[in-house]
N, C-alpha and C positions, 0 to 999 in steps of 0.2 A: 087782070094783073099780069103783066110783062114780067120778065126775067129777071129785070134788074130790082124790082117792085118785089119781088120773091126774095131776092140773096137778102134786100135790106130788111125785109123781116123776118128771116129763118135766123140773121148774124143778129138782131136784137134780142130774140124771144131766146136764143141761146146764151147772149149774154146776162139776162133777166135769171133762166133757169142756174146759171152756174153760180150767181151770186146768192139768190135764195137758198139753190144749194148750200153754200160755203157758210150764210149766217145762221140756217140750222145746226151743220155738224157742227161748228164752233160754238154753238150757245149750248151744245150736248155736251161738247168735250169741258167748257167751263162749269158746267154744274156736275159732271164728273169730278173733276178738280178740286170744286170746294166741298161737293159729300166728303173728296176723301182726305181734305186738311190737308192737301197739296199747294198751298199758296206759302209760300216760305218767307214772306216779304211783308211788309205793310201797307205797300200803296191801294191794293183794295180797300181794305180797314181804314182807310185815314177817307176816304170818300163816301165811303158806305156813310161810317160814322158822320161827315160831314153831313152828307142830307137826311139823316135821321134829328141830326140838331137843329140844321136852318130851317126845317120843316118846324119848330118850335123857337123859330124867333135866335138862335145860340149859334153864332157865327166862329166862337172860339174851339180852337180844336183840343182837346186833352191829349191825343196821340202826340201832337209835334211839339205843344207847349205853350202855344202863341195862337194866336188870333189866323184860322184857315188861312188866308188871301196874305199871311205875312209869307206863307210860303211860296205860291206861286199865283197869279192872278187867274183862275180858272174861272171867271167871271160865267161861262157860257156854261158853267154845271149850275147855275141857279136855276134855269126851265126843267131842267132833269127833276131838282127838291119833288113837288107836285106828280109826278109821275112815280117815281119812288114813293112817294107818302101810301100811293096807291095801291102797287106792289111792294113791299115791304121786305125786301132780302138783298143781301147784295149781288145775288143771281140778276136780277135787274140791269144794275151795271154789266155786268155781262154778256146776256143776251144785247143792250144796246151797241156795246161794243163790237160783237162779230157784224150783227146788222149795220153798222156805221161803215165796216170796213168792205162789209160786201157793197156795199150803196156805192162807195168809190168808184167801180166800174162801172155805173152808167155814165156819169158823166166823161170818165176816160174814154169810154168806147167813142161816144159823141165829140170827143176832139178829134181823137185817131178816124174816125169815120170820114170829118172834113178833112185830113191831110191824105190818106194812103187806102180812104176806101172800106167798105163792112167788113168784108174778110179779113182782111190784117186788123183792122179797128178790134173784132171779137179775141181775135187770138191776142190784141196788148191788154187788153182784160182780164183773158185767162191768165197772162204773166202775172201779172199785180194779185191774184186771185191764189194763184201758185208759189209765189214770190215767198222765199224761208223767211225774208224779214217780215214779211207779212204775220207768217203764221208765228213766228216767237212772240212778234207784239203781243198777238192776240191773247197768246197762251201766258203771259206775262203781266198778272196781274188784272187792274181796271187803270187804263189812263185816259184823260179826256181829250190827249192828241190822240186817240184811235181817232176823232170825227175830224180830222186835218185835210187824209186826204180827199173826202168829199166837197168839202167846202171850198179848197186850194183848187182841184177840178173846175169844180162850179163857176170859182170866179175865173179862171182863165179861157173856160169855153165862152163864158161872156164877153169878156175882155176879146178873142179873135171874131166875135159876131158881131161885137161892135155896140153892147147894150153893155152901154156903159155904170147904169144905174144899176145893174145887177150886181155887173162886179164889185163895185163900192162896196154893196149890202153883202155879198161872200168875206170879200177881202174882209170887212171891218169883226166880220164872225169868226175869223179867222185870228183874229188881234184878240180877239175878245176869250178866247179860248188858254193861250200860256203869251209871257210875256214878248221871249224868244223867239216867238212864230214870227214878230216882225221882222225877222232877221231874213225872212224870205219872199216877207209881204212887198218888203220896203223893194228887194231887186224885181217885183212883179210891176212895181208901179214903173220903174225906172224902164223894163223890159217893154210895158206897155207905151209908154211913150215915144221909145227910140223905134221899135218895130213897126208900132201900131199908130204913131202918129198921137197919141190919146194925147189932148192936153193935161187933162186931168191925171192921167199917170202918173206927174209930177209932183202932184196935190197928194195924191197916194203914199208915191215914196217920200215923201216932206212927213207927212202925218202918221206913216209908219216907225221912220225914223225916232220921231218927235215921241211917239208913244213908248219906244223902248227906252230911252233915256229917262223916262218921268217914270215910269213905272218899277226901273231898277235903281235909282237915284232918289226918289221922291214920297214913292206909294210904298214899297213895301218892306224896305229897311226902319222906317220907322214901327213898322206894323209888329216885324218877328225880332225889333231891340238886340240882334246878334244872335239871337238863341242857337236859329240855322245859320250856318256860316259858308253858305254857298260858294263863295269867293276863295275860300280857302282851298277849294279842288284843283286848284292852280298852281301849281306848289311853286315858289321860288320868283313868280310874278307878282306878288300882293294881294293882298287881303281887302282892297275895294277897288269898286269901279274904274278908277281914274288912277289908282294904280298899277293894274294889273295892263289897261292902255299905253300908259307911260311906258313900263316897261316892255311891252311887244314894239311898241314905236323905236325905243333906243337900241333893242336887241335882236333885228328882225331876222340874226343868224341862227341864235337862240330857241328864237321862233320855227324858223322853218325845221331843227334839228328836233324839236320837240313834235313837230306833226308827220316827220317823215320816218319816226322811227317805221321798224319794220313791222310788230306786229298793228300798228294803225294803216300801215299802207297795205296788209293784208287784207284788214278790214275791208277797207274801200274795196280791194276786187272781191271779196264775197257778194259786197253789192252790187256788184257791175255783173259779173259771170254769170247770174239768172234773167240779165238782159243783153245776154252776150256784147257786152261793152259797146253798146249799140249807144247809150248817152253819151259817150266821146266823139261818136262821129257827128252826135246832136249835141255838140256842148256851145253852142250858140244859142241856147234855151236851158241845156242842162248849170250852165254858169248860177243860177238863181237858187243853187244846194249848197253856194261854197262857203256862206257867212255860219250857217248853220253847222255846214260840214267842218268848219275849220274851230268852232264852240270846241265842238267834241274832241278832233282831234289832237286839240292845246289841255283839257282837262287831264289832272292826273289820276281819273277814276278810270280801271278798266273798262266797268260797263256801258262806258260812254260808245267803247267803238268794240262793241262787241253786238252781233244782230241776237244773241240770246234774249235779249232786253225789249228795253222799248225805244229805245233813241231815234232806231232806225228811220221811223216812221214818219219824224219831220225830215229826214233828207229826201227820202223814197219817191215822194210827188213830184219834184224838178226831174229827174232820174229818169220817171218815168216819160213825161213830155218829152224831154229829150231824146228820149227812146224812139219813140213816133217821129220828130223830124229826123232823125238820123238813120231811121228805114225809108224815108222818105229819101235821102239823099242817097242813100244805099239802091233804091230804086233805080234811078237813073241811072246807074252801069246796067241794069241787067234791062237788056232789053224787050225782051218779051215777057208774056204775062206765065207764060210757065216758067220759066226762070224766077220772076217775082215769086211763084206761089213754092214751086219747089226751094227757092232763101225761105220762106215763111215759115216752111214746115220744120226745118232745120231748126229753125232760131225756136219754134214752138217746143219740137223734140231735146233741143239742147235746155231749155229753159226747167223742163219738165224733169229731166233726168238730175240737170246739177239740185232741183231743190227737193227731189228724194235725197241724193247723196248726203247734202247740207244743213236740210230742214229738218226739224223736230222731231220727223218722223220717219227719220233713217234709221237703217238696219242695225247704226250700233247704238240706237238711243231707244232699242225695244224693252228692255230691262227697264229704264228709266220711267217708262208709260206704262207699262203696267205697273209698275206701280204708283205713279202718279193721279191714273185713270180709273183704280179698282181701290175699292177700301178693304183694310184688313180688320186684322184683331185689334192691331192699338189703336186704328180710325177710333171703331165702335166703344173702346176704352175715354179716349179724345171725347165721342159727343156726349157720352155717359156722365163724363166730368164736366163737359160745358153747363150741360144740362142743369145739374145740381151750382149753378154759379145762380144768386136771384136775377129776376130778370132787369133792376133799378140798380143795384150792387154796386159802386166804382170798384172797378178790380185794374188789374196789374195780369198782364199773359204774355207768356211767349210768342213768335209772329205765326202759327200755326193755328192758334188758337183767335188773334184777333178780330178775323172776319165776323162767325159766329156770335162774338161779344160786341159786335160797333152799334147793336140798338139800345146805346142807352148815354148817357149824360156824360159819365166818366169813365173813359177806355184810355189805360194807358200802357205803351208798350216794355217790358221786364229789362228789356237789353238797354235803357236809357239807366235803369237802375243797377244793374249789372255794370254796366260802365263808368256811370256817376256823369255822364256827360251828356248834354243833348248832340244832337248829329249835326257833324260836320265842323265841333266846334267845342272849344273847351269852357264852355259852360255849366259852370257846377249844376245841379241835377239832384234833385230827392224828390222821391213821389210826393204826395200832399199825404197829409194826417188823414185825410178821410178815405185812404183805399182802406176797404175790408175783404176783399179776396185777393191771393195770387194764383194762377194757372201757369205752372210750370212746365216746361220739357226739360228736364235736365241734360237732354241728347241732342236740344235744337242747334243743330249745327251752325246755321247766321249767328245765333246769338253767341252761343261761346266759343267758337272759332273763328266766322268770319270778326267777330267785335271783341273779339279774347280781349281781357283786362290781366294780368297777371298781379293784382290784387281786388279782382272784381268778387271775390269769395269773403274778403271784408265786407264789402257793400251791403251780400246778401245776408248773411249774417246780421248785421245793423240794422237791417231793415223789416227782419223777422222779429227782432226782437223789439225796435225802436214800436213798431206798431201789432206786438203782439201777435202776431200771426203765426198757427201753427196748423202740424199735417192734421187735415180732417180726412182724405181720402188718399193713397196712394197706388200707384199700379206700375210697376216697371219703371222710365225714367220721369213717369208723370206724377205731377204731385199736386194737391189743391191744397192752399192753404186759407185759413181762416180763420174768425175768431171764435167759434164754437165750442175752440179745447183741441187738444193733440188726440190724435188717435194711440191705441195701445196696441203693440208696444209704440214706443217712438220712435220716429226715424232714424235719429241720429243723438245719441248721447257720446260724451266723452266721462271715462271712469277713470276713476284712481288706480286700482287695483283690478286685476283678468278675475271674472266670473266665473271660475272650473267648474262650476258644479253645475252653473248654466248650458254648458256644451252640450250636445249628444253627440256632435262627430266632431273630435279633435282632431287636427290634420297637420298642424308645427307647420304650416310652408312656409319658406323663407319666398319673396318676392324679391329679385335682383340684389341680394343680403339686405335690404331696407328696409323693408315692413315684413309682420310677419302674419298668414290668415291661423288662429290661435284656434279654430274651427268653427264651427256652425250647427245652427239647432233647425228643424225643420217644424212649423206649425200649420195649422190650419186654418183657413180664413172664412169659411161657411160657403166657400165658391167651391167646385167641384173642378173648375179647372184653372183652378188659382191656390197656388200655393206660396207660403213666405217662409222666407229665410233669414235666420240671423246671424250675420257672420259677428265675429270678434277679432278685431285689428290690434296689433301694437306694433310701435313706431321702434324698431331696433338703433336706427341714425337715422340724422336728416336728408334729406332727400330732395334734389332738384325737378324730382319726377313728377308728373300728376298722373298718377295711376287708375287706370281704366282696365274692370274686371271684364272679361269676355268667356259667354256661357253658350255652348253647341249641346241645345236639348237634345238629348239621343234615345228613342223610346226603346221599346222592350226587344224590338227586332233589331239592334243596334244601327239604325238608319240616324242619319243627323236631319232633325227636322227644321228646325231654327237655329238663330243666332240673336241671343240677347249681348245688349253693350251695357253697364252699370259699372257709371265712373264713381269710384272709391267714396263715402264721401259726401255724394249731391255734391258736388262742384258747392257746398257749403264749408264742408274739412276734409277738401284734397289735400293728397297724401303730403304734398309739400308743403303743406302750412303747419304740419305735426311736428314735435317737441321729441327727442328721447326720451320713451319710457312713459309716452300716453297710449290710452288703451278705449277702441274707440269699438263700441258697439251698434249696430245700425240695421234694422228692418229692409228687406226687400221684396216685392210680391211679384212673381213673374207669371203670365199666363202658359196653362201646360196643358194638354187634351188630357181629360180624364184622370186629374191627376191626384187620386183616390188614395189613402195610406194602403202602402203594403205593396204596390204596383213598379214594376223594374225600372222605370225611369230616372235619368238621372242625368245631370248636368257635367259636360267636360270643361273646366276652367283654364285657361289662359291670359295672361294679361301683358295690356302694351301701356307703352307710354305714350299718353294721349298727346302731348305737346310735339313732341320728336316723330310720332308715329313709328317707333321701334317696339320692338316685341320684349318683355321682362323674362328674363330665366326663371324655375320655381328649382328650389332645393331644397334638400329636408323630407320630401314624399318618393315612392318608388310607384311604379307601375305607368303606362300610360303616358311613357315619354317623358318621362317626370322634370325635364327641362323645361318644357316647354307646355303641357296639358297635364292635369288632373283630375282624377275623378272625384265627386260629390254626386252620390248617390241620393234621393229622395225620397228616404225611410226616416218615420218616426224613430 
């Protein structure tokens, strides 16, 4: 074996190991993630749930409302169904997903290898492998464009080999996978043609082209009847196809002020900067990002050009080709081969440094991963209450809960009902008569902030009641509901007249002169480190506020060990939907170490206003800053 016979298998077997690498640790860090009900979103859930259904013949989705494929043509998650059946979790999807996005590197290396050689080929690997859009995809859900960049690889190293039968059969898996993707198929064929001579190129971008208009015009509008209203993310260009065309064609000032805002041209150099803007010097191949790239950058959704997400991932692959010819071209100044290796290492060392600073897994997103990565106390609260959901049940849950719940027939997400709207569209919205469970977070931040209704607190109410459903279990801002019967006491009642004789600890606090906490009784729950509280509200005047109580458990050696948040209420009878001179009483159970009667512990109270994010004065109490904290001690 010769020298050269050596580099080309020390740069493969390297490239091989760093990608096994990376589909391990990410299928670790994903099932990290969902132990610890770290998915805050529902595109797992809506997939999971899909192949637990088509595995049974049920192509309609409960999550979105409409029939799977009205939403996106993910044609190429049907070979998954079968495999899934097998494995049965939506870990599944996940492990697929790091493994799909490590697999991208071999075929990259194998491009990069024909232009600039093994040793660069390895190191445009470990970019893509290193790459922060890479790793947010990863870590962001399950989407079935993670297998983009393998296949987009695949078919363009065929495509410069000259086997052209391959590429077809990439390119068309390619199509087959989201609708959109042809928006970078169609410039592969055109690319092919012009560069490559291919006749068939043409045939490609013809039939790419062809596919994207039939499939958002034809297939799948009829499918989802408006429910999703994809077209509306456009804001100010129209609400279909053909007009939101129109107008980019009559407005193309409009146009271009809408894509060059500044934080979208940020965007773009977050994605350039991990490949040291090496695809600009290759944008004679990197051109085949722009139909896609310019999707995103006309939409009026942040997370379109944000690499937190997943969008990333179909511009990344042109990006990346480009990258390779434009070291290629960068080559050719530097005349010698340590000149070549010493740019290598550079671009390698800069690639590696910006996507610590950038990526997921920088120094100021450490807070964030542990906790993300590690389950607590209200995880094991979380599976406790999944647990008790039956396992056929239709329920209703918050997006933390839905993975956990997609093996079954009817999964539907709480923030459509909280809203009263399906997504992306003003689609009236009520669950069906047949859910018998809700899985609640009262804290889940997407759902009543990112999608805040400022009469979403009707809905829920309506829909407690319309369908019976009341608390069977409750814990901190979690709550299960069901038709079994209310648990005692109740969560939440409203009285006529203040229960004095029910208090043990009166406390008179005034909250910003608007509400007043009238005190609180302390009971026991048969948990040893579960105790409940019942506070007693009255409304003094009305109030714009929606009040959120905040509790700094402080044990016997006055250390502050936690911070509980319980919004006034359950975001059911926030403070601002109260009346002068109603009197609202309401259970709360918070977890406490050892929290045994007669033991010093005790809760420091303060409260903000959850809409404003400002902080509520208390008056009427002394001690303990009494502006701004008080004490509730946790004695019988």
């Amino acid at each position: 074996m010769d020298n050269q016979d050596r580099v080309n298998r020390g740069a493969f077997l390297a490239v091989v190991t760093l990608a096994a690498v990376y589909g391990l640790v990410f299928s670790y860090l994903g099932y990290l993630k969902y132990q610890a009900f770290s998915y805050h979103d529902w595109d797992m859930a809506v997939y999971a749930s899909f192949c637990h259904n088509a595995w049974r013949g049920n192509f309609f989705s409960s999550l979105l409302g409409a029939p799977f494929f009205g939403n996106h043509l993910n044609l190429l998650l049907l070979p998954v169904v079968p495999l899934y059946a097998l494995w049965h979790s939506p870990c599944t999807l996940l492990v697929l997903q790091a493994f799909a996005l490590a697999a991208a590197a071999l075929p990259l290396y194998a491009i990069a290898k024909k232009s600039v050689g093994p040793v660069a080929a390895a190191v445009c690997a470990l970019l893509f492998l290193v790459h922060p859009a890479v790793h947010y995809t990863n870590l962001n859900e399950f989407h079935p464009e993670t297998f983009f960049p393998v296949l987009f690889f695949s078919a363009f190293y065929f495509m410069i080999q000259g086997r052209t039968v391959w590429m077809l059969v990439f390119a068309g898996l390619c199509l087959l996978l989201k609708e959109n993707l042809a928006l970078m198929i169609a410039p592969l064929g055109l690319y092919a043609a012009l560069a490559h001579k291919n006749k068939l190129g043409w045939a490609l971008m013809a039939a790419s082209t062809a596919w994207f208009f039939v499939a958002v015009l034809f297939i799948i509008p009829p499918l989802n009847q408006g429910i999703i209203g994809y077209y509306n993310i456009y804001p100010g260009f129209g609400d279909t196809p053909g007009a939101i065309l129109k107008y980019a064609a009559l407005h193309p000032v409009t146009v271009l002020q809408t894509m060059l805002r500044p934080e979208k041209m940020l965007y773009v150099v977050h994605l350039l900067m991990p490949l040291c803007f090496l695809p600009l010097l290759g944008a004679g191949v990197a051109w085949m990002a722009v139909p896609i790239l310019g999707q995103h950058l006309l939409s009026g959704r942040p997370t379109e050009c944000s690499m937190a997400y997943y969008y990333s991932i179909e511009i990344l692959p042109a990006l990346f080709v480009g990258s390779i010819y434009g070291f290629r071209i960068l080559s050719r100044f530097l005349a010698s081969p340590r000149s070549r290796g010493i740019a290598l290492a550079l671009i390698g060392a800069a690639a590696l440094g910006v996507s610590v600073q950038t990526g997921p897994f920088s120094a100021d997103r450490a807070t964030i991963n542990r906790r993300e990565f590690t389950m607590d106390y209200l995880d094991l609260e979380r599976a406790r209450l999944t647990r008790a959901v039956p396992p056929d049940a239709p329920v209703a849950a918050t997006f933390e809960f839905l993975p956990r719940l997609s093996a079954r027939k009817e999964l539907y997400s709480f923030h459509y009902a909280y809203t009263g709207h399906s997504i992306l569209s003003k689609t009236p919205y009520e669950l069906p008569d047949s859910v018998e469970y809700a899985l609640v977070d009262f804290d889940d931040v997407v759902t009543f902030k990112g999608f805040y209704a400022a009469e979403g607190w009707r809905k829920i109410r309506r829909l407690l009641t319309q369908r019976r459903l009341e608390p069977i279990d409750f814990v901190e801002t979690l709550v299960l509901f069901g038709h079994r019967g209310p648990t005692e006491p109740r969560l939440v009642e409203m009285l006529e007249t203040m229960p004095e004789a029910e208090i043990q600890h009166a406390t008179r606090a005034r909250v910003a002169e608007d509400i007043e906490l009238a005190g609180y009784t302390v009971r026991k729950t048969g948990r040893k480190d579960l105790v409940e509280l019942v506070f007693y509200w009255k409304c003094l005047k009305a109030t714009a506020r929606d009040v959120t109580l905040c509790l700094d458990l402080v044990g016997p050696d006055g250390a502050t060990l936690a911070r509980k948040f319980h919004p006034i209420g359950y975001r059911i009878y926030p403070t601002n939907s109260w009346t002068p001179g109603q009197v609202l009483k309401e259970s709360a159970r918070f977890v406490v170490p050892s929290a045994e009667s007669g033991l010093s512990w005790e809760f420091r109270a303060s409260f903000v206003d959850d809409a404003a994010g400002q902080p509520c004065g208390i008056a009427g109490v002394t001690g303990l800053d009494a502006r701004q904290r008080m004490a509730l001690p946790l004695h019988e």
